[in-house]
N, C-alpha and C positions, 0 to 999 in steps of 0.2 A: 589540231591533231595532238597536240600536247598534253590534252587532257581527256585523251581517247580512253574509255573504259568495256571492261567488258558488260554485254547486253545493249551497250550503243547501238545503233541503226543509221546505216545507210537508206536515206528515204527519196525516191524515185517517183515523183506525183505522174499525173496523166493516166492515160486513161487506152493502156493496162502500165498502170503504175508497177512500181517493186520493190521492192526493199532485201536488203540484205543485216544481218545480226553479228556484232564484234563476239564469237563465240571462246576466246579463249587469248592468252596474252605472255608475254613471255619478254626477259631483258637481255641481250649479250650482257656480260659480266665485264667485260675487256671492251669492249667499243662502246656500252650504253645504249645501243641501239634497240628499240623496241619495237618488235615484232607482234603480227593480230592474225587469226586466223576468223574469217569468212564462211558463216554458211546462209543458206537460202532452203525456199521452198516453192514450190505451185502447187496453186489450186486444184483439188480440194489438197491440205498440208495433211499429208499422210506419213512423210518420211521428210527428212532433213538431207541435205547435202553440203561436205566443207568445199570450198570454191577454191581450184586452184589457182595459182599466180602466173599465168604465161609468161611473164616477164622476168621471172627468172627462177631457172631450174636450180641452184643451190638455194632459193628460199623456203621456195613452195612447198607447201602450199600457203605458207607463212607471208603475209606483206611486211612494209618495212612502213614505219607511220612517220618516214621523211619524207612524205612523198608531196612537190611542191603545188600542183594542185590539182591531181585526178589522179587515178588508178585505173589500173583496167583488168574485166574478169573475161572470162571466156565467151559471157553472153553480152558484157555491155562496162562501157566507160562510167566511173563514179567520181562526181565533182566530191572535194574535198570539204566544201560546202550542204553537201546533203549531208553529212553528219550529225545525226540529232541525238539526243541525250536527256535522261529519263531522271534527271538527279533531283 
């Protein structure tokens, strides 16, 4: 997670797989904490959605990329692990 960027992907194999998109990024200035905002799509991708963070209502829809090793979205838990990267 330390080298999270934006356009990274969340990749969810199987079979209906999913993936979700690191759409945008941001630093506290004061704590250094760095914050990602999440979107997705389904089939046929016609419109985009930012994914909110249930887990906490002062972030959201912001996550926090201390996260030790999953997340969780409204539709589904993400290993820290799926994190792929396009560099």
């Amino acid at each position: 997670m330390d080298q999270i960027a934006v356009g990274d992907v969340f990749i969810r194999g199987g079979s209906p797989g999913h993936a979700v998109i690191v759409v945008d990024m941001a630093m506290d200035t004061i704590s250094k904490d760095v914050v990602f905002l999440l979107a997705q799509s389904y089939m046929p991708a016609q419109e985009i959605q930012i994914l909110k963070n249930p887990n906490s209502n002062r972030l959201s829809p912001w996550y926090s990329s201390k996260i030790v090793s999953s997340l969780t979205t409204l539709r589904m838990g993400i290993e820290k692990n799926e994190l792929k990267s396009f560099n």
